[in-house]
PDB file of N, CA, C and O in Angstrom:
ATOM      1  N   UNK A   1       0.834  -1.188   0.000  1.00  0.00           N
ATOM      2  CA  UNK A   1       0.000   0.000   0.000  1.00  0.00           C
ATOM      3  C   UNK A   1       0.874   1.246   0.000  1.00  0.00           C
ATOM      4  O   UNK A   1       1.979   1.084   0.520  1.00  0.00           O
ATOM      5  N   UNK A   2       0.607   2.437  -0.471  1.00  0.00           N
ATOM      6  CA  UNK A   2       1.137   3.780  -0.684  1.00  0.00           C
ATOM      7  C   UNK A   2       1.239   4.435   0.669  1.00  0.00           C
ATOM      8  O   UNK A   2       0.926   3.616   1.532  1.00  0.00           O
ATOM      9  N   UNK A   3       1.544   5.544   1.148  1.00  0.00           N
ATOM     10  CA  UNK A   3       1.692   6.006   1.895  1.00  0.00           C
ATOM     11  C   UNK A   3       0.809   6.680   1.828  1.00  0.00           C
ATOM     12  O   UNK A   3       0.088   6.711   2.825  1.00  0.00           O
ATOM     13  N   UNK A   4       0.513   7.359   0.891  1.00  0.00           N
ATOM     14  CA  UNK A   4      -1.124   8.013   0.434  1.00  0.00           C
ATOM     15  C   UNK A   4      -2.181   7.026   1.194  1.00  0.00           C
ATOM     16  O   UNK A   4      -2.686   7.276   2.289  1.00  0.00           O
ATOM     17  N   UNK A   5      -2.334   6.275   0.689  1.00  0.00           N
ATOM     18  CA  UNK A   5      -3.588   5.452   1.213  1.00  0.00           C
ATOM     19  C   UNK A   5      -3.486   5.249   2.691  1.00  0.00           C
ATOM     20  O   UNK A   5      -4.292   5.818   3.427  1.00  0.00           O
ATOM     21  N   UNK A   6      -2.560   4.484   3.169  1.00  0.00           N
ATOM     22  CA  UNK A   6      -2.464   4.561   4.665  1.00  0.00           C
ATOM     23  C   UNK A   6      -2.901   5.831   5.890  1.00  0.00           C
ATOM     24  O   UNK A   6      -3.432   5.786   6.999  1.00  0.00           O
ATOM     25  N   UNK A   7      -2.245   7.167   4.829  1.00  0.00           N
ATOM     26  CA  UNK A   7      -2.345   8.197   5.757  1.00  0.00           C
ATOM     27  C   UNK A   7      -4.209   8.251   5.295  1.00  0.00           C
ATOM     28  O   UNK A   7      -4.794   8.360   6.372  1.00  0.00           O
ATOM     29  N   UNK A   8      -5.083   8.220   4.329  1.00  0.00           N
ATOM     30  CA  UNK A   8      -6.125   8.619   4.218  1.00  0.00           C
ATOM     31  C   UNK A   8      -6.965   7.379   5.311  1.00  0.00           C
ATOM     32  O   UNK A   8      -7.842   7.693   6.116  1.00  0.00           O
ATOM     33  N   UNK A   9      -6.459   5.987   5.101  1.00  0.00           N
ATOM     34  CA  UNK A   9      -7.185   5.187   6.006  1.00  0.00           C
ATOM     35  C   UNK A   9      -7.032   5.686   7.753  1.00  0.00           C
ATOM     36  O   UNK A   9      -7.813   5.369   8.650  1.00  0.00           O
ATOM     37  N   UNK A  10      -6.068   6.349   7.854  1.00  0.00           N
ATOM     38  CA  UNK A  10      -5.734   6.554   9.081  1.00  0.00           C
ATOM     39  C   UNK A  10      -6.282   7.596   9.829  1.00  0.00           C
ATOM     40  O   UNK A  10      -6.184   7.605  11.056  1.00  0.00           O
ATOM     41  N   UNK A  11      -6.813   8.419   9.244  1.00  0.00           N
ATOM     42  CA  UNK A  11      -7.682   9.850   8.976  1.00  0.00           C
ATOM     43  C   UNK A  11      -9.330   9.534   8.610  1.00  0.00           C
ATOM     44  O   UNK A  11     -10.320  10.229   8.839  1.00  0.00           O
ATOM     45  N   UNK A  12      -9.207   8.181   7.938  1.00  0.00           N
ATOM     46  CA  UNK A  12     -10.815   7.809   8.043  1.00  0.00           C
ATOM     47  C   UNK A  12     -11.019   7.282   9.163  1.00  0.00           C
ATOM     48  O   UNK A  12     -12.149   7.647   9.487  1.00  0.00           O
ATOM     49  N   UNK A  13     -10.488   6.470  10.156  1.00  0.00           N
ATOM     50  CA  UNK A  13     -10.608   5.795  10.994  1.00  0.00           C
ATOM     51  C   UNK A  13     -10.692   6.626  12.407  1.00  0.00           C
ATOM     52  O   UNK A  13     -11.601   6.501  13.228  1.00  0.00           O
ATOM     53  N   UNK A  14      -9.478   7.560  12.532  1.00  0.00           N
ATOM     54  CA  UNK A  14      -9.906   8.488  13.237  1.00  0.00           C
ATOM     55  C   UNK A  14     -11.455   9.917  13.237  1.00  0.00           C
ATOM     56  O   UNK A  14     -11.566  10.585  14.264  1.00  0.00           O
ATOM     57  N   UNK A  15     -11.943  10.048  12.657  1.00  0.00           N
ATOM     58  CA  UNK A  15     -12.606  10.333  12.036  1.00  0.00           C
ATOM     59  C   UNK A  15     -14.174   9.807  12.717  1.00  0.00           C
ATOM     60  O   UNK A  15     -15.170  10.185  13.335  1.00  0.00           O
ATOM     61  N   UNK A  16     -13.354   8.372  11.915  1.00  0.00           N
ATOM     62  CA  UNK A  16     -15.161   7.634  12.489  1.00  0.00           C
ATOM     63  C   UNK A  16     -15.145   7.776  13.839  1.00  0.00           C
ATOM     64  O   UNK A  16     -16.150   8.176  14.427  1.00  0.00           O
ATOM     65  N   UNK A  17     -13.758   7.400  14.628  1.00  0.00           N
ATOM     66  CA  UNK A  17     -14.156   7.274  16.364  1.00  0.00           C
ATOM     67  C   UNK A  17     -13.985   8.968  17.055  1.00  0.00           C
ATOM     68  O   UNK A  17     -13.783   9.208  18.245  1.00  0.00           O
ATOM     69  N   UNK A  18     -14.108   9.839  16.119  1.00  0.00           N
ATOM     70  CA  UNK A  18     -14.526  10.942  17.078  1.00  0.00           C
ATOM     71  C   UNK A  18     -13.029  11.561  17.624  1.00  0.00           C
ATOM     72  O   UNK A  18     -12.876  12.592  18.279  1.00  0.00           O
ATOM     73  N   UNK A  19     -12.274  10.884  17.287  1.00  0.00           N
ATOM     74  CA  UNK A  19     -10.502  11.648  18.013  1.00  0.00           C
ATOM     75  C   UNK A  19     -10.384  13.139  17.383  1.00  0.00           C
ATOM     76  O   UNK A  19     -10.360  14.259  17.894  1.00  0.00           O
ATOM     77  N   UNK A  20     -10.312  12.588  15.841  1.00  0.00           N
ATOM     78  CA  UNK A  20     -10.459  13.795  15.045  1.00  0.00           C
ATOM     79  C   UNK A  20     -11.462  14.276  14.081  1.00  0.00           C
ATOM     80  O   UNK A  20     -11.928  13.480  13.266  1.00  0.00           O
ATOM     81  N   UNK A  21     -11.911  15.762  14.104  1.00  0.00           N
ATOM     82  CA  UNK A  21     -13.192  16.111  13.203  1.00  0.00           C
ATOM     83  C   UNK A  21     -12.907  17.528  12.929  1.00  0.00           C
ATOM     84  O   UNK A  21     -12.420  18.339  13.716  1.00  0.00           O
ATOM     85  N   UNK A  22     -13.301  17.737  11.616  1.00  0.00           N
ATOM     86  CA  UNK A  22     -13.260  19.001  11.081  1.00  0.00           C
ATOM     87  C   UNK A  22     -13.903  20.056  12.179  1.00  0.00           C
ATOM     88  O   UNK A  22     -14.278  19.554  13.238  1.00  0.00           O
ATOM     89  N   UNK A  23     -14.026  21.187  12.040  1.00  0.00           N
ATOM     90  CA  UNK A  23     -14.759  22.024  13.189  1.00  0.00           C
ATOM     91  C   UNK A  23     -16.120  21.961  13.162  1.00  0.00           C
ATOM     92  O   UNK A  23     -16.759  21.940  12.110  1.00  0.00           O
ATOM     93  N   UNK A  24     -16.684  21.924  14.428  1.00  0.00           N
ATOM     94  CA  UNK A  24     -18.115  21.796  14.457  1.00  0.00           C
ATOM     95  C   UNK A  24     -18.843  22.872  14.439  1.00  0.00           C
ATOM     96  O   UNK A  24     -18.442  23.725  13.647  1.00  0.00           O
ATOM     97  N   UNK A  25     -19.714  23.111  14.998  1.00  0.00           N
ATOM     98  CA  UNK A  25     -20.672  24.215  14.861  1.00  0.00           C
ATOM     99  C   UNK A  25     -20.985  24.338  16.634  1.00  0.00           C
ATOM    100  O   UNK A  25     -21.017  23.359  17.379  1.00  0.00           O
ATOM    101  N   UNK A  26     -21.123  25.272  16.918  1.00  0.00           N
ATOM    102  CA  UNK A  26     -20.845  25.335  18.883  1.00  0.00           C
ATOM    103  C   UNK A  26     -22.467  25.301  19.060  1.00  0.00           C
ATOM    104  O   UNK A  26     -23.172  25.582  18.091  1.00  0.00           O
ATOM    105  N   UNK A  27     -23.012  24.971  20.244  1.00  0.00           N
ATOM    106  CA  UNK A  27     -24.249  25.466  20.397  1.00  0.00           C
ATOM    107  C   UNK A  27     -24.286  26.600  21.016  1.00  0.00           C
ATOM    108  O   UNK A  27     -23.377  27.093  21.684  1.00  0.00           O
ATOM    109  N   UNK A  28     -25.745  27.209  20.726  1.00  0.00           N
ATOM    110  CA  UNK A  28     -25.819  28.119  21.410  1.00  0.00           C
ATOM    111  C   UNK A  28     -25.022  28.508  22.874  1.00  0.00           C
ATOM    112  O   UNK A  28     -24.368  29.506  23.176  1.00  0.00           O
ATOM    113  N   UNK A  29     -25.387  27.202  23.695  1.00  0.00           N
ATOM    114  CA  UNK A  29     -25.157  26.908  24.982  1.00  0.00           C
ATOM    115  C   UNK A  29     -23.835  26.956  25.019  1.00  0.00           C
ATOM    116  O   UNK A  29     -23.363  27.470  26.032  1.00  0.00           O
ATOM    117  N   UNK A  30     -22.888  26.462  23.983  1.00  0.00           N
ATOM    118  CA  UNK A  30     -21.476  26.188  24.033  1.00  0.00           C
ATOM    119  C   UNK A  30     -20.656  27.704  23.948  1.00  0.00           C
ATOM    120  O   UNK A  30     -19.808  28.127  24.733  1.00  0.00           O
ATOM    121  N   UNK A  31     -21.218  28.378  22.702  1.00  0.00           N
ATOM    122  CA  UNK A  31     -20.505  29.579  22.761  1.00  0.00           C
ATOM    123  C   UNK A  31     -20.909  30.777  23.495  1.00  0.00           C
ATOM    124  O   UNK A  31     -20.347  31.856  23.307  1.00  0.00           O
ATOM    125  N   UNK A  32     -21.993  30.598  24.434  1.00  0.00           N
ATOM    126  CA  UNK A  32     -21.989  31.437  25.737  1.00  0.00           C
ATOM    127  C   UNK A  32     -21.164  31.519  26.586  1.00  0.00           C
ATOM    128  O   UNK A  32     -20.636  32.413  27.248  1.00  0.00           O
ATOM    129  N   UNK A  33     -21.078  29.850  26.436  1.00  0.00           N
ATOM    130  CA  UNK A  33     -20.227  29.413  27.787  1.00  0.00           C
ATOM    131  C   UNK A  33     -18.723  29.794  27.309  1.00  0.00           C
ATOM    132  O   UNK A  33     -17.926  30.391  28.032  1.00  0.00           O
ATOM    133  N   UNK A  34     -18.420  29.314  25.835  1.00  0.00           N
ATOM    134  CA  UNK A  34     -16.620  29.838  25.563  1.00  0.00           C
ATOM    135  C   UNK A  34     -16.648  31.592  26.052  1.00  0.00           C
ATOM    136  O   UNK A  34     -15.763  32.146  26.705  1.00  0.00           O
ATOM    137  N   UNK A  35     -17.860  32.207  25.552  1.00  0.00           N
ATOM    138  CA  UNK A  35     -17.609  33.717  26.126  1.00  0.00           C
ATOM    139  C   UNK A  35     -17.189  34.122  27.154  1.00  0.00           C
ATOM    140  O   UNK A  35     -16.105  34.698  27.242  1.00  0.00           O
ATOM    141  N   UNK A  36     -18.112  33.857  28.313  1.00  0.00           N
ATOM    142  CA  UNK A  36     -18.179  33.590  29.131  1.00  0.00           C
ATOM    143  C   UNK A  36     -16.749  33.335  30.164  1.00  0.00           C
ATOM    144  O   UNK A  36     -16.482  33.923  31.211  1.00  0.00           O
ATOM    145  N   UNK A  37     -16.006  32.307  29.499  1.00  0.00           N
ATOM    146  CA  UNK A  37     -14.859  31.521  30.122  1.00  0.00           C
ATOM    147  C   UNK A  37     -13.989  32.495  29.689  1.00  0.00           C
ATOM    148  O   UNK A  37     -12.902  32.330  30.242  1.00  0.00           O
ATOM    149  N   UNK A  38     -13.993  33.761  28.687  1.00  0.00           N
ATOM    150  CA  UNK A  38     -12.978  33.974  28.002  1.00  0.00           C
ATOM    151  C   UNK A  38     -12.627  35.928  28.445  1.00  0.00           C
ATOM    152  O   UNK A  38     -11.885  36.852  28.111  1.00  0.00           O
ATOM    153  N   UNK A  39     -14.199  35.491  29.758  1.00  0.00           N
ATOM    154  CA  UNK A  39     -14.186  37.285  30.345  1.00  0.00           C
ATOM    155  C   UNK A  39     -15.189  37.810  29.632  1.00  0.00           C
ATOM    156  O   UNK A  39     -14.964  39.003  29.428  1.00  0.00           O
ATOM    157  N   UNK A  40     -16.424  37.364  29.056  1.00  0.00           N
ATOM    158  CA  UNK A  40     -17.238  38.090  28.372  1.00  0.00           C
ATOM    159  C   UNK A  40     -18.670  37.639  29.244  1.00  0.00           C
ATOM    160  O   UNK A  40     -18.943  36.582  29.812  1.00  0.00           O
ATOM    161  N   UNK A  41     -19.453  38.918  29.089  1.00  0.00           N
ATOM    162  CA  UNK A  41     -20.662  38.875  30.001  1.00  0.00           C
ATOM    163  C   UNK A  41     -21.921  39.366  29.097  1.00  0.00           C
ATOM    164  O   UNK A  41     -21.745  39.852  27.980  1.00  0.00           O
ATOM    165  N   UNK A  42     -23.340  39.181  29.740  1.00  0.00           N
ATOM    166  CA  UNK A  42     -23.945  39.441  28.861  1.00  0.00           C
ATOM    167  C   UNK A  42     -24.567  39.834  27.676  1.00  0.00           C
ATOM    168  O   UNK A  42     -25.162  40.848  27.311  1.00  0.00           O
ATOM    169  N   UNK A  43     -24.033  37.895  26.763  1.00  0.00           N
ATOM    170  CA  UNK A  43     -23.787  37.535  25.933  1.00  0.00           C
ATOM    171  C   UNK A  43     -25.259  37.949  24.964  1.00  0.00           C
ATOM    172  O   UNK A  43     -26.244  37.894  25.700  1.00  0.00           O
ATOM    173  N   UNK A  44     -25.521  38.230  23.927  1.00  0.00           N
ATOM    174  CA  UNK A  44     -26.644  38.732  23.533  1.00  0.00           C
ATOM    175  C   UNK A  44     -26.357  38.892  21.704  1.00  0.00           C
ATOM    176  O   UNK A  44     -25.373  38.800  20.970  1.00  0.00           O
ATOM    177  N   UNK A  45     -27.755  39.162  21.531  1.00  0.00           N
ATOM    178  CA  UNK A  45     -27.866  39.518  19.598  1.00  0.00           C
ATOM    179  C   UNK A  45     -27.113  38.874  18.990  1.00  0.00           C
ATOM    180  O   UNK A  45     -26.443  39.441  18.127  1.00  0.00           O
ATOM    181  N   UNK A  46     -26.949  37.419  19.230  1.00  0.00           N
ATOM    182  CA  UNK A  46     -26.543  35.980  18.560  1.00  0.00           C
ATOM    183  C   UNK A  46     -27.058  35.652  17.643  1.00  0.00           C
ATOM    184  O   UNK A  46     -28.067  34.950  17.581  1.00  0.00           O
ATOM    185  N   UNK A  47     -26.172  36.316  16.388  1.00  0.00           N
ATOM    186  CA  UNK A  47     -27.209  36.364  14.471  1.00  0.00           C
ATOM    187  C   UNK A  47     -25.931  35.397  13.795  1.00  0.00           C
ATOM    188  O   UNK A  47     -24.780  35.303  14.221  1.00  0.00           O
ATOM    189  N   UNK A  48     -26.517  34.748  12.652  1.00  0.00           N
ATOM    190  CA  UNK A  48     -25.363  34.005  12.157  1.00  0.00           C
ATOM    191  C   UNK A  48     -25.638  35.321  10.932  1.00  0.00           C
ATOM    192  O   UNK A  48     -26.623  36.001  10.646  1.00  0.00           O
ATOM    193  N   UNK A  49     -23.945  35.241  10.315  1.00  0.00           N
ATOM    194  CA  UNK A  49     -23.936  36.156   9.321  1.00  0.00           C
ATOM    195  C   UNK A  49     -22.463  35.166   8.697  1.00  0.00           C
ATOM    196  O   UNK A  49     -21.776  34.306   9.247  1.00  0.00           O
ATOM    197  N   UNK A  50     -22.411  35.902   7.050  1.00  0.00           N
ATOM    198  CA  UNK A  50     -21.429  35.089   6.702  1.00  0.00           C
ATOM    199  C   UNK A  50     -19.904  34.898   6.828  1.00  0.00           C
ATOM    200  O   UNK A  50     -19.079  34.217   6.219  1.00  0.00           O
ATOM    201  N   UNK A  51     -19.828  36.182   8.353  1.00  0.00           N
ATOM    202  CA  UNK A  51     -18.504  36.216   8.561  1.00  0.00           C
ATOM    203  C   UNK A  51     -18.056  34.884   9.506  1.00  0.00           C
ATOM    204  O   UNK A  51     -16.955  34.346   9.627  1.00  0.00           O
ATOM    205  N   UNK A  52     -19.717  34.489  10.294  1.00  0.00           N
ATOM    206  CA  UNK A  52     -19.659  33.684  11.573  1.00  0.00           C
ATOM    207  C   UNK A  52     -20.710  33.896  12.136  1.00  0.00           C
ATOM    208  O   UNK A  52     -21.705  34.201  11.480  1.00  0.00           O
ATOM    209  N   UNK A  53     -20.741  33.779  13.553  1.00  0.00           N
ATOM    210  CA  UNK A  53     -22.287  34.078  14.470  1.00  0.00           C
ATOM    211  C   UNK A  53     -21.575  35.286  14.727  1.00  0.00           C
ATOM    212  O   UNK A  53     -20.404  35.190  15.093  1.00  0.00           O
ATOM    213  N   UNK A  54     -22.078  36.365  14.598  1.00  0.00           N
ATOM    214  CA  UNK A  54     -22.284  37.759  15.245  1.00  0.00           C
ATOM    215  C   UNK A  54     -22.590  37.821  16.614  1.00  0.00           C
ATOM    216  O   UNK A  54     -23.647  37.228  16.830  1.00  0.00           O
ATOM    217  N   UNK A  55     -22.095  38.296  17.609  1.00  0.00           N
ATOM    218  CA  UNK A  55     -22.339  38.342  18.985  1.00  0.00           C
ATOM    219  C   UNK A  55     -21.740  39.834  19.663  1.00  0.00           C
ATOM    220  O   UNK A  55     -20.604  40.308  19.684  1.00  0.00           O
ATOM    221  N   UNK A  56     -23.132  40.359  20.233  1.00  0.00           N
ATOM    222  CA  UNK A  56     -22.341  41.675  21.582  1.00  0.00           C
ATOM    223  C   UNK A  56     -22.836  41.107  22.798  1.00  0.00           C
ATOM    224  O   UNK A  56     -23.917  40.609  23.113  1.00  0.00           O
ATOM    225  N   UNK A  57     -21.497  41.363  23.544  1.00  0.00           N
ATOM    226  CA  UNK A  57     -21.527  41.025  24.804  1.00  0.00           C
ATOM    227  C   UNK A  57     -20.479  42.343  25.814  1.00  0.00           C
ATOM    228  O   UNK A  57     -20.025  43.352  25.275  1.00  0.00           O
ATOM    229  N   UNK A  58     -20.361  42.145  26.695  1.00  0.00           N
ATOM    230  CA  UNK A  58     -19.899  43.043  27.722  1.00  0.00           C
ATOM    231  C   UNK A  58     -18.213  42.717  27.913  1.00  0.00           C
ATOM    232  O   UNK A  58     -17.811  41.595  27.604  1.00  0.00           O
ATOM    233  N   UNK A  59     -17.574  43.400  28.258  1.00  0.00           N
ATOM    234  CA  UNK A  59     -16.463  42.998  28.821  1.00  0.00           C
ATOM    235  C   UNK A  59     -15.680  44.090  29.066  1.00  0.00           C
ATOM    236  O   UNK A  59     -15.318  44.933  28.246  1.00  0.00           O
ATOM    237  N   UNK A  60     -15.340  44.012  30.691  1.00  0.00           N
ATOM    238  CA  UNK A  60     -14.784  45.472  31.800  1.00  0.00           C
ATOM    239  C   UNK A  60     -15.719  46.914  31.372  1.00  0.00           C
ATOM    240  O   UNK A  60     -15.364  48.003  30.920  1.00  0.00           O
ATOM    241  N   UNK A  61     -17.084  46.348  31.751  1.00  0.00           N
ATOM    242  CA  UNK A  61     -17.791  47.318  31.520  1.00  0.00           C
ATOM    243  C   UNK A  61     -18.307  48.203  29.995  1.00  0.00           C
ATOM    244  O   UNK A  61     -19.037  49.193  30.058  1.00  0.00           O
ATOM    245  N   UNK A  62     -17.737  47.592  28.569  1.00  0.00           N
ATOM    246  CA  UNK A  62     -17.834  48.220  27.705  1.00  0.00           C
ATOM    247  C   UNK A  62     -18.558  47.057  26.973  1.00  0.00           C
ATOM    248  O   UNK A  62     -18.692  45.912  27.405  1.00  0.00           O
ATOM    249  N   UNK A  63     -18.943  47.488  25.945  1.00  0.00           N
ATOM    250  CA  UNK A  63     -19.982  46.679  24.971  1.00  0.00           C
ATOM    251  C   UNK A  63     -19.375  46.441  23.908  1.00  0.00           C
ATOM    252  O   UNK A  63     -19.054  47.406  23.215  1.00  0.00           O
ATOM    253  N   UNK A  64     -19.103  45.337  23.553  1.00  0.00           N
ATOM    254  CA  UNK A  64     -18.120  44.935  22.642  1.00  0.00           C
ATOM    255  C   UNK A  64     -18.974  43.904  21.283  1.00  0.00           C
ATOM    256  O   UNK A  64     -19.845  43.083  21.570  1.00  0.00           O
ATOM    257  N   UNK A  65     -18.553  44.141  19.974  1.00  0.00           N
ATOM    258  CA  UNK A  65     -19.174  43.419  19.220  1.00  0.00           C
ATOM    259  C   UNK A  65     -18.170  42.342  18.755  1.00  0.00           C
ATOM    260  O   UNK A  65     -17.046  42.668  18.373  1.00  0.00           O
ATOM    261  N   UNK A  66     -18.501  41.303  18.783  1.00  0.00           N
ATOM    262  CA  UNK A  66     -17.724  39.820  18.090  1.00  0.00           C
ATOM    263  C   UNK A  66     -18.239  39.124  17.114  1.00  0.00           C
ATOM    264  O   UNK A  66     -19.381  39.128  16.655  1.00  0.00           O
ATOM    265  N   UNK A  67     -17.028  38.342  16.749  1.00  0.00           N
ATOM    266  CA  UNK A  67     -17.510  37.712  15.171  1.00  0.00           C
ATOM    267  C   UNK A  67     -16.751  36.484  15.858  1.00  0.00           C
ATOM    268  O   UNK A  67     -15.633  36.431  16.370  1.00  0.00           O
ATOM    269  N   UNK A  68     -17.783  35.477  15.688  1.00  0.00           N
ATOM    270  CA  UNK A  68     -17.002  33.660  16.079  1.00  0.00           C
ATOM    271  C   UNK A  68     -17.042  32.603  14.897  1.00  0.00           C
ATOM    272  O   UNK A  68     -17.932  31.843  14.515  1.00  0.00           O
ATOM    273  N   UNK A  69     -15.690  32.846  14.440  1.00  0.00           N
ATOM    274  CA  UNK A  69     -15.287  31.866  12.841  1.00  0.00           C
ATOM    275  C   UNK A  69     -15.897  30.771  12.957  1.00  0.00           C
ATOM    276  O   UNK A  69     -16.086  30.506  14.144  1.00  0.00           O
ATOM    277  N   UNK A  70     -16.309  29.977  12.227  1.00  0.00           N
ATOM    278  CA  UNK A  70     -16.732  28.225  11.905  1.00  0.00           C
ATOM    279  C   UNK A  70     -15.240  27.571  12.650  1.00  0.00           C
ATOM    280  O   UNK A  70     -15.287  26.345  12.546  1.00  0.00           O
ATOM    281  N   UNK A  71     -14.140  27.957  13.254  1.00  0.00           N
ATOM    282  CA  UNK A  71     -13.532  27.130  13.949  1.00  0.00           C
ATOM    283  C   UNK A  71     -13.370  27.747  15.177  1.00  0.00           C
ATOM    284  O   UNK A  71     -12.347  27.605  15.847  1.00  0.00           O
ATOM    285  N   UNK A  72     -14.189  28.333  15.469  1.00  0.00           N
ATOM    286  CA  UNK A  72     -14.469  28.603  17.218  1.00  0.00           C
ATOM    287  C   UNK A  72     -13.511  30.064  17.671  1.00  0.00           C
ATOM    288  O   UNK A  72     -13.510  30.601  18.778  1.00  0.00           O
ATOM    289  N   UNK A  73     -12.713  30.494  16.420  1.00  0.00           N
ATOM    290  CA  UNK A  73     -11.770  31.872  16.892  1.00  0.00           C
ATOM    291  C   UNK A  73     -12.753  32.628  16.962  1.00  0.00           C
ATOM    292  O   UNK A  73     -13.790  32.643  16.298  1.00  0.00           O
ATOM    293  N   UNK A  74     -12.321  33.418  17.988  1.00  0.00           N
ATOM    294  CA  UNK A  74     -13.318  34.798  18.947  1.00  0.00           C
ATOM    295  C   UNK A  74     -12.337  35.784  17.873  1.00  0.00           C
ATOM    296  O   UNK A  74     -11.165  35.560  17.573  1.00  0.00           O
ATOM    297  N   UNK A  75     -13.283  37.042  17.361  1.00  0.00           N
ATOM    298  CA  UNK A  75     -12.851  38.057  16.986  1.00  0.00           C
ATOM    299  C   UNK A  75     -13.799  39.279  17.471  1.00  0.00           C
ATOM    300  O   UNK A  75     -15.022  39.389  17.377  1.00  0.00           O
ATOM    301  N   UNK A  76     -12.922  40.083  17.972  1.00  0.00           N
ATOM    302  CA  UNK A  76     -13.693  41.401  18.470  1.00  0.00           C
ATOM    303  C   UNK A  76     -13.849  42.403  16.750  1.00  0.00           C
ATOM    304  O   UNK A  76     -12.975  42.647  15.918  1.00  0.00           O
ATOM    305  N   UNK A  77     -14.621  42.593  16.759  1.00  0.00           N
ATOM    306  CA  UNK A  77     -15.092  44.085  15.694  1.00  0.00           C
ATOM    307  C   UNK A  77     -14.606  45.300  16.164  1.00  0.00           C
ATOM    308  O   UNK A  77     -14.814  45.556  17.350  1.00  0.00           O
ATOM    309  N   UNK A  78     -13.916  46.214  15.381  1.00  0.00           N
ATOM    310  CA  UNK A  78     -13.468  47.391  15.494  1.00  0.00           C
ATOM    311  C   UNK A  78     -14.485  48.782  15.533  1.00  0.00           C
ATOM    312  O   UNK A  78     -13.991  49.904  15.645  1.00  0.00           O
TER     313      UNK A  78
END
């Protein structure tokens, strides 16, 4: 067998048992809670748009707008 094939069987297999997976999609519940964990407070106006889910939330008192990529990176809006 190729080395090609091995590495793709090896990547299917992981795969099926859940070790490794492309990025998921957070739940609601999940990316409150990453906010949340990350110093962000009342988490709110949770819109999907095509940058990511759109989110304002609080943090040290100021109102901050975020953008959360399809692989879970937090980006603040300018």
């Amino acid at each position: 067998m190729s080395t090609r094939t091995i590495f793709q069987m090896v990547l299917w297999c992981l795969m099926i048992f859940g070790i490794f997976s492309p990025a998921h999609a957070l739940t609601q519940d999940e990316l409150v809670a990453k906010l949340e964990a990350a110093g962000y407070s009342q988490v709110r106006d949770i819109k999907s748009t095509a940058e990511g889910i759109s989110v304002k939330a609080t943090k040290d008192g100021k109102d901050i707008s975020l953008v959360v990529d399809s692989s879970g990176q937090v980006k603040e809006r300018k």
